[in-house]
Structures are given as C-alpha cells and as structure tokens.
DSSP file (Angstrom, degrees, kcal/mol; ACC not computed):
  #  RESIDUE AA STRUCTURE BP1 BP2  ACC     N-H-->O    O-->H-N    N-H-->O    O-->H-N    TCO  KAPPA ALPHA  PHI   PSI    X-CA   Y-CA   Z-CA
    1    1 A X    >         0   0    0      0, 0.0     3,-0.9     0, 0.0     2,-0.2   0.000 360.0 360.0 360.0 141.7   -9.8  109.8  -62.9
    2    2 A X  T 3   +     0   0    0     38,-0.3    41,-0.1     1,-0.3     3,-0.1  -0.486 360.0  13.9 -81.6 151.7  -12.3  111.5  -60.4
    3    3 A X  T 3  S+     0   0    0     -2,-0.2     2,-0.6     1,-0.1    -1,-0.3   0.871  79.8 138.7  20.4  71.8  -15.3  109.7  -60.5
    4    4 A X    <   +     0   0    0     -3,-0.9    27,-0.2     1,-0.2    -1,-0.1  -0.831  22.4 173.9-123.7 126.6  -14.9  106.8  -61.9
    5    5 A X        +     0   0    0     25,-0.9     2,-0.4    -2,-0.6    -1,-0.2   0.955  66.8  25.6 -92.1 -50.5  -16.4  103.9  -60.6
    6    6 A X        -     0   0    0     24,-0.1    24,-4.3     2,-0.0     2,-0.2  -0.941  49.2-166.6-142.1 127.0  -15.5  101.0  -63.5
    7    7 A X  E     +A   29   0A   0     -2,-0.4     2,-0.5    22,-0.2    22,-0.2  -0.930  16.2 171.1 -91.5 129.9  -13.0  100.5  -66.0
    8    8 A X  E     +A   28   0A   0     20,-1.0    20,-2.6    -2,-0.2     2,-0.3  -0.999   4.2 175.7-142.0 146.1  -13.4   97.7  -68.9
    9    9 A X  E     +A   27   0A   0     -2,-0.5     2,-0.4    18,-0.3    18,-0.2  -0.952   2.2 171.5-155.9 126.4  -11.6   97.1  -71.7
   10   10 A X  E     -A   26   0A   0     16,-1.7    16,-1.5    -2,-0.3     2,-0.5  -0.821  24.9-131.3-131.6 154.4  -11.7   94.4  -74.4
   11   11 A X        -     0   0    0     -2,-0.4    14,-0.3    14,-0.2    13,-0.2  -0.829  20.4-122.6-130.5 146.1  -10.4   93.7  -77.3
   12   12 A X        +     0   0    0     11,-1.0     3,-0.1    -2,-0.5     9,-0.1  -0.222  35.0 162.8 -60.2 154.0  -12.4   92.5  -80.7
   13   13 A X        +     0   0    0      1,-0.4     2,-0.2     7,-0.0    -1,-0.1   0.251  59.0   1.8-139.3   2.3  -11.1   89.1  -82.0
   14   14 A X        -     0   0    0      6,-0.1    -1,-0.4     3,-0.0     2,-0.2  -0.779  51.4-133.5 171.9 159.2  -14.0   88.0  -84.5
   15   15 A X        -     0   0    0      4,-0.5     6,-0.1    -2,-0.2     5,-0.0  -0.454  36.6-117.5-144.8 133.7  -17.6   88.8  -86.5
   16   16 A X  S    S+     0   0    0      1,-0.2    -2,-0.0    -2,-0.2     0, 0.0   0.633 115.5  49.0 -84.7  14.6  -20.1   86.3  -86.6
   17   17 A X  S    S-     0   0    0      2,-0.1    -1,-0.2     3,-0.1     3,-0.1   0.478 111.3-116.1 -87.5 -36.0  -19.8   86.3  -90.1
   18   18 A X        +     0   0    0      1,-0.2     2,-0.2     2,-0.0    -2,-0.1   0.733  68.9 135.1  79.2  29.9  -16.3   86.0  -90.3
   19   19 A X  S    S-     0   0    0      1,-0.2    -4,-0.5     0, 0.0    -1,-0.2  -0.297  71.3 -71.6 -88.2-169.8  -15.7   89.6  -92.0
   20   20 A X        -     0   0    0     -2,-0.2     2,-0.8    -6,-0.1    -1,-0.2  -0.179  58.4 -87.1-110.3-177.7  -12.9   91.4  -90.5
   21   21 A X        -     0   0    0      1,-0.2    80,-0.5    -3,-0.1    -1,-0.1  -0.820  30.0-158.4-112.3  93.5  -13.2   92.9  -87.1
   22   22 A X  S    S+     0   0    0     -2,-0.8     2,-0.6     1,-0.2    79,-0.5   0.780  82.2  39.6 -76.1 -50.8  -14.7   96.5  -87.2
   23   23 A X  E     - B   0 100A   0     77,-0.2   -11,-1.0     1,-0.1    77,-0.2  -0.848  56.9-173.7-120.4 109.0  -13.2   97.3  -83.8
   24   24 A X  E    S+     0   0A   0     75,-1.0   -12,-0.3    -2,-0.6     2,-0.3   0.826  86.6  28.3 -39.7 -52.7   -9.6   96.3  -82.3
   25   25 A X  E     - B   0  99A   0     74,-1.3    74,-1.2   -14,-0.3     2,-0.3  -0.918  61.4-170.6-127.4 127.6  -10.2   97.6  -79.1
   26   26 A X  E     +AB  10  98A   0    -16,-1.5   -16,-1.7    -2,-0.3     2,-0.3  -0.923  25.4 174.7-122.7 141.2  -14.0   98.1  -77.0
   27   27 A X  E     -AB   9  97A   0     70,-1.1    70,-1.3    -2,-0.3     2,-0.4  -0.903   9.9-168.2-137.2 124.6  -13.2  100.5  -73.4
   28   28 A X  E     -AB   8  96A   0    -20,-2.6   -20,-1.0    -2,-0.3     2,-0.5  -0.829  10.5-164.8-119.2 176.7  -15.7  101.3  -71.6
   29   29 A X  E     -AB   7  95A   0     66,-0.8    66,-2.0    -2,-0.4     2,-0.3  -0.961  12.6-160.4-139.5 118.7  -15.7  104.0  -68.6
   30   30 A X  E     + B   0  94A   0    -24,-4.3   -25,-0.9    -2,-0.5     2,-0.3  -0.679  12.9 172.7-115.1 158.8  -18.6  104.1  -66.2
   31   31 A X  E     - B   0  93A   0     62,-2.8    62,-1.6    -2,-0.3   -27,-0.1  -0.882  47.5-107.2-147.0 174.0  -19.6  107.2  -63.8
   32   32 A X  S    S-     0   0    0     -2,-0.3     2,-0.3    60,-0.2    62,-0.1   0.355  96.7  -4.7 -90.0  -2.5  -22.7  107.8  -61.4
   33   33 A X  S    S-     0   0    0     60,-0.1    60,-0.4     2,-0.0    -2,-0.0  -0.837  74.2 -96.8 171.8 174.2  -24.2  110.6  -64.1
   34   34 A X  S  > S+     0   0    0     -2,-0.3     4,-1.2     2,-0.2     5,-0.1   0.258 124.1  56.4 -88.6 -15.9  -23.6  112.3  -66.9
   35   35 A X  H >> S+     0   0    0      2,-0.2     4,-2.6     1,-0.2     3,-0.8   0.895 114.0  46.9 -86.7 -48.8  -22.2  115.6  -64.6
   36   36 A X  H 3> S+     0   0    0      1,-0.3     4,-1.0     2,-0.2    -2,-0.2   0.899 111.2  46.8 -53.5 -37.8  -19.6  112.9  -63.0
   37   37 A X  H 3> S+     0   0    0      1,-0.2     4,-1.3     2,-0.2     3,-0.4   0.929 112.8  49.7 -93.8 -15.7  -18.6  111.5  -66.4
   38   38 A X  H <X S+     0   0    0     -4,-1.2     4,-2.4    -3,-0.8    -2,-0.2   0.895 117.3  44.7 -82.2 -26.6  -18.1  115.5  -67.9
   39   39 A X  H  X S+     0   0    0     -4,-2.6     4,-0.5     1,-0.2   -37,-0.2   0.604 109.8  55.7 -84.2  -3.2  -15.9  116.3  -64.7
   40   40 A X  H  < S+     0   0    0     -4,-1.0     3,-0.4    -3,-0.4   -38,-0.3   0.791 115.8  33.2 -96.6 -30.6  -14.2  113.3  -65.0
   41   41 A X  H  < S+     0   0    0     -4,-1.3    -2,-0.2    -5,-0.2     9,-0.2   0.796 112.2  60.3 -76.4 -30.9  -13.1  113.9  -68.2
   42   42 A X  H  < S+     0   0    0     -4,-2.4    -2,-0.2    -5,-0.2    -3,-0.2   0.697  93.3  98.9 -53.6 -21.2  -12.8  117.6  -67.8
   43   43 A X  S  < S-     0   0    0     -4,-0.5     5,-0.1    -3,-0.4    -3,-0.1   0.076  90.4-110.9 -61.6 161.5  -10.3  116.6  -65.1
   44   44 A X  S >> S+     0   0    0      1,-0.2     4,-3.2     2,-0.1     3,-2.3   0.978 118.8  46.6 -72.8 -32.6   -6.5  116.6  -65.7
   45   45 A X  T 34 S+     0   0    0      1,-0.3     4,-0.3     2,-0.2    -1,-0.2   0.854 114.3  47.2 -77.8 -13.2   -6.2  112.9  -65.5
   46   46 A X  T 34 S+     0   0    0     -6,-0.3     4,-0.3     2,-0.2    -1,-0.3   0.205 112.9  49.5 -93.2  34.4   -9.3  112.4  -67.9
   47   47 A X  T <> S+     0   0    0     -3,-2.3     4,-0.6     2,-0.1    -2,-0.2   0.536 110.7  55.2-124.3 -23.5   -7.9  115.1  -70.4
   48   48 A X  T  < S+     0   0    0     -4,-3.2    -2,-0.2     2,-0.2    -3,-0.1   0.484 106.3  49.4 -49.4 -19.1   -4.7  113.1  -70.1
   49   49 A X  T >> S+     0   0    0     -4,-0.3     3,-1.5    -5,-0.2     4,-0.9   0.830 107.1  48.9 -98.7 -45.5   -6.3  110.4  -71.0
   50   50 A X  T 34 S+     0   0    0     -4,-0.3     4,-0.2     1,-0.2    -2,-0.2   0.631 109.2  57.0 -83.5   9.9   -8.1  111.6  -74.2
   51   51 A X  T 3< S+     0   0    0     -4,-0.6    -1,-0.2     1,-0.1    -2,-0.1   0.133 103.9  61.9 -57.1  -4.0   -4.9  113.1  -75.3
   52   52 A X  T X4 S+     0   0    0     -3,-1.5     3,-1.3     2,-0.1    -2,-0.2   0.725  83.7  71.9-106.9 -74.8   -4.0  109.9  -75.0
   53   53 A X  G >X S+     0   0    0     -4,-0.9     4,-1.1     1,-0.3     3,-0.8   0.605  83.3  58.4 -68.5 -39.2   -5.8  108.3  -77.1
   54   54 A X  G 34 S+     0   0    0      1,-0.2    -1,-0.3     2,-0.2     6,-0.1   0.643  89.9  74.4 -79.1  -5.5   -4.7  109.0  -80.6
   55   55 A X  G <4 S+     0   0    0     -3,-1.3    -1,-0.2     1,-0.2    -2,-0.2   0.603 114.9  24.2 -87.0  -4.4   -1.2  107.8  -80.0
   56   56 A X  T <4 S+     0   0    0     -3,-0.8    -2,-0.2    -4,-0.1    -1,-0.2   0.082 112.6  73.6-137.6  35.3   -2.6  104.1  -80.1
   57   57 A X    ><  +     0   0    0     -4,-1.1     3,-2.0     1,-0.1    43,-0.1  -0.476  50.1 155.6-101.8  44.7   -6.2  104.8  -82.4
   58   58 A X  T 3   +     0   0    0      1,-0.3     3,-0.1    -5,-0.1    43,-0.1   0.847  68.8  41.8 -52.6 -34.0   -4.5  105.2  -85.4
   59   59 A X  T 3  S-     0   0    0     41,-0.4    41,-0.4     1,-0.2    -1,-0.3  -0.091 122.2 -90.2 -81.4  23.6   -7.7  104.1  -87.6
   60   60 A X    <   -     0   0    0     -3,-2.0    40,-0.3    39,-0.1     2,-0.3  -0.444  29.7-118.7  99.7-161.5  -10.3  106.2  -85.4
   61   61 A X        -     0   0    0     38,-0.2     2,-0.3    -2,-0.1    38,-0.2  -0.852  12.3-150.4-154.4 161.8  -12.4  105.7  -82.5
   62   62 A X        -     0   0    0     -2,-0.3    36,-3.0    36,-0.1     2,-0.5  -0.925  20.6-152.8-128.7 121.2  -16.3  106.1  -82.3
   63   63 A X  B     -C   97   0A   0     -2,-0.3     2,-0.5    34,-0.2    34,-0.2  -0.753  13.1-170.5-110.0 137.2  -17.4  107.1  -79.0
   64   64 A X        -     0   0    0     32,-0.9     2,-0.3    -2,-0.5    32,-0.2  -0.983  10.5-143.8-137.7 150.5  -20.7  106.3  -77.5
   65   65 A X        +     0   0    0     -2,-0.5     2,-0.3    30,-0.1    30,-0.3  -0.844  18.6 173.4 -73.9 109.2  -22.6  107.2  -74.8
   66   66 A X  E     -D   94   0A   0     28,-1.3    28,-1.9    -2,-0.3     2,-0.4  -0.956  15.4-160.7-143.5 163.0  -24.9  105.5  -72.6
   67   67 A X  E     +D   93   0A   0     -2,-0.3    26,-0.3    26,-0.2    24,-0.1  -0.987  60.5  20.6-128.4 134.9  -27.1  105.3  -69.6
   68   68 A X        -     0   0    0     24,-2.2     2,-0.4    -2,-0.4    23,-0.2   0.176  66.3-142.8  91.9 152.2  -28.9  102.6  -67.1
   69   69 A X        -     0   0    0      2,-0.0    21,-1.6    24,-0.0     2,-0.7  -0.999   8.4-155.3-141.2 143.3  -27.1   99.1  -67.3
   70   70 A X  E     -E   89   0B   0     -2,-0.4     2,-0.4    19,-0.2    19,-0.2  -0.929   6.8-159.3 -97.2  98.1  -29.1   95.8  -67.1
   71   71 A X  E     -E   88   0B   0     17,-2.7    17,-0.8    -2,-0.7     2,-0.5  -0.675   9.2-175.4 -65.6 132.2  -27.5   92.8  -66.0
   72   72 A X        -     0   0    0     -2,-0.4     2,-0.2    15,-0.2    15,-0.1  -0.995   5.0-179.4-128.0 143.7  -28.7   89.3  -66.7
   73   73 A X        -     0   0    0     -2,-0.5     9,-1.1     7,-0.1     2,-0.3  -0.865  34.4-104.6-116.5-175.0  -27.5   86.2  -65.6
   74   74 A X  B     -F   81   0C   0     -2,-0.2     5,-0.2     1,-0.1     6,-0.1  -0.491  47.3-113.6 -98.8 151.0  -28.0   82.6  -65.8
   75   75 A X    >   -     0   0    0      4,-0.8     3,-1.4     5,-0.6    -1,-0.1   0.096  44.7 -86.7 -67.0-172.7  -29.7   81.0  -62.3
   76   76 A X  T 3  S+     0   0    0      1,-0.3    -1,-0.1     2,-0.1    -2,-0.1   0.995 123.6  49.9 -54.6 -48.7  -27.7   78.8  -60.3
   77   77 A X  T 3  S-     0   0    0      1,-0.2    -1,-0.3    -3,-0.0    -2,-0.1   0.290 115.7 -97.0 -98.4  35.8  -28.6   75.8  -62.3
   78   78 A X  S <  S+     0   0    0     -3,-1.4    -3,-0.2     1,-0.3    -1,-0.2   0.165  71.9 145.6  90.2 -11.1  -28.1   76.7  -65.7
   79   79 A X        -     0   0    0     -5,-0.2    -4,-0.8     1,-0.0    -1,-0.3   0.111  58.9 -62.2 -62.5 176.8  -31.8   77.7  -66.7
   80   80 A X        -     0   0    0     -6,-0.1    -5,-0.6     1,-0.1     2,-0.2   0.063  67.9 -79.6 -46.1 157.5  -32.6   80.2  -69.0
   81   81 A X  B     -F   74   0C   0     -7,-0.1    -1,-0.1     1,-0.1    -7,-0.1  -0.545  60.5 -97.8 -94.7 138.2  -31.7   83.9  -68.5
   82   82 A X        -     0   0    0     -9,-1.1     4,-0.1    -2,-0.2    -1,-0.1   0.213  39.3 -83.2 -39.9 154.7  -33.9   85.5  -66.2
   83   83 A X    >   -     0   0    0      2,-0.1     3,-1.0     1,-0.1     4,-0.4  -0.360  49.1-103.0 -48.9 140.1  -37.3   87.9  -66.9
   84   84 A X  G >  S+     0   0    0      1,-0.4     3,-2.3     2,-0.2     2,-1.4   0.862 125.2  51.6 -41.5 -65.1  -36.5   91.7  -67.5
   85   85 A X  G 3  S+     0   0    0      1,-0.2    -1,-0.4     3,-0.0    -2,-0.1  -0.182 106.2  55.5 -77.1  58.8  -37.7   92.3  -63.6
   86   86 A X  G <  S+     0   0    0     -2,-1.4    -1,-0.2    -3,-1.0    -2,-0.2   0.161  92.3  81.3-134.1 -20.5  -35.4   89.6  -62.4
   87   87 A X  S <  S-     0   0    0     -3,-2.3     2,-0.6    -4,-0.4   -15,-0.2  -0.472  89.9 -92.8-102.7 172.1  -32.1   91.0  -63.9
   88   88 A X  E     -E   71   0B   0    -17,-0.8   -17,-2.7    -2,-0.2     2,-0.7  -0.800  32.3-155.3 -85.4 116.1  -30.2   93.9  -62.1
   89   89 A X  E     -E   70   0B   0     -2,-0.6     2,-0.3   -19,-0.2   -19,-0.2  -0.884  12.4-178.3-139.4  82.0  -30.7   97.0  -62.8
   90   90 A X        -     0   0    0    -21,-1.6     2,-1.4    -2,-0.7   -22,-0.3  -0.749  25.9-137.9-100.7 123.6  -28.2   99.8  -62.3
   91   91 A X        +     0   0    0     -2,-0.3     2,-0.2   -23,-0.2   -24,-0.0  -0.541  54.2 143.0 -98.3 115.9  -28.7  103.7  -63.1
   92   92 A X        -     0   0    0     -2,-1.4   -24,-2.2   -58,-0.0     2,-0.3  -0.880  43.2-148.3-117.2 134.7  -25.1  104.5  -64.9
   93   93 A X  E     -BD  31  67A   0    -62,-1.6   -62,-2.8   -60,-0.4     2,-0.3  -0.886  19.9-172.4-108.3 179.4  -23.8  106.3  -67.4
   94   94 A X  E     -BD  30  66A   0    -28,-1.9   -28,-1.3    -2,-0.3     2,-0.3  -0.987  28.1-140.6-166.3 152.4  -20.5  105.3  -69.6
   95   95 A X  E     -B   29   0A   0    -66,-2.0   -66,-0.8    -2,-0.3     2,-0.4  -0.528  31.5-167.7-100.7 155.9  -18.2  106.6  -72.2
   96   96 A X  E     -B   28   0A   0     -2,-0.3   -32,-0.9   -32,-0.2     2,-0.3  -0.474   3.3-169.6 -79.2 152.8  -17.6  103.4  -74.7
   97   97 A X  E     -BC  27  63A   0    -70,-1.3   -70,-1.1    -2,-0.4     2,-0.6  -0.927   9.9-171.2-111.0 147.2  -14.8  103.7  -77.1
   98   98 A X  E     -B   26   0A   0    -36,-3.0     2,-0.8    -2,-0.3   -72,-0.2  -0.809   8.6-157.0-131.8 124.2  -14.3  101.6  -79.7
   99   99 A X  E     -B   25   0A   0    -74,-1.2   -74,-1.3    -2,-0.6   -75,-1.0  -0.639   8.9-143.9-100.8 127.6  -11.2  101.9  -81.5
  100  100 A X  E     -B   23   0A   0     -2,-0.8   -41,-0.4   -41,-0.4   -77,-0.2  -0.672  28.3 -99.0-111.8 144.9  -10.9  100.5  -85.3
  101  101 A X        -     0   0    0    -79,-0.5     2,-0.5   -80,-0.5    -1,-0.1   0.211  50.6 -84.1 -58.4 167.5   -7.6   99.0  -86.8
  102  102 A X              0   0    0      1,-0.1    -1,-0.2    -3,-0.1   -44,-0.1  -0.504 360.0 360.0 -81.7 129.6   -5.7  100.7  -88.5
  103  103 A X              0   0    0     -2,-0.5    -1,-0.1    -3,-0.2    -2,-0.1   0.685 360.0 360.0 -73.7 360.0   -6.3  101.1  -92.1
C-alpha cells in the first residue's frame, strides 16, 4: 500500500477483569500524515484492502485514528520507565482497527 511505513497486527486474548474479549483482532497501519494515510487507502491496494475487511469482521470493526506516537522503554538496567522528555517521540499518523468477535 503506497505509503505505508508500519504494519501491526495483534490479536485480543484477555480483559483484566476476565469479561470476554471486546476485540478479536487490534491492526494498526501507520503513514507520515494524514494526506499519506487518505492516498494510501484511496489507492487500489488500500481499497483492496478495506474491501477486504468484512469477509473476516463478521461482528464489526471500530476504526480509530491517531497522531504523534510516544515510545517508552525500560533503561538498560531494568529501572523505571523513563520521563515524558526521555521517551521517543515520533510525529505519525495510524488507522487502528479493531475487529470484534463475532456475535
């Protein structure tokens, strides 16, 4: 798909509650902008792809949008995760879907 720099895709397997698992499937799709992620889905292979979608979301999808991504990690030697200007700090936008079992 034309600009897209990361694919991720996960799938739910439990609630910290232990109620049932609101989403089967998490994907997310990252681009440099918001113009890169509407021509990459306006493209044919991302209009192939959300055509796509409804042959394995049989209980729905909720799709969300987001921008800027924060990394944190833990320091070399286990400490605590770093201060808010320590972490890595990339300006993104992303597609999520998260697709919920089927009812």
């Amino acid at each position: 798909m034309p600009g897209l720099q990361r694919f991720e895709a996960a799938r739910g397997i439990a609630t910290p509650d232990g109620s049932a698992v609101p989403y089967q499937r998490i994907a997310e799709l990252t681009f440099e902008d918001m113009d890169a992620l509407q021509a990459g889905l306006g493209s044919d292979e991302g209009q192939a792809a959300i055509n796509d979608v409804p042959k394995f979301a049989t209980g729905g999808v909720t799709n969300l949008f987001r921008r800027d991504r924060l990394t944190f990690a833990r320091s070399a030697k286990g400490g605590p995760v770093p201060a808010l200007a320590q972490c890595d700090s990339k300006r993104t936008t992303a597609v999520t879907l998260a697709v919920r079992p089927t009812q």
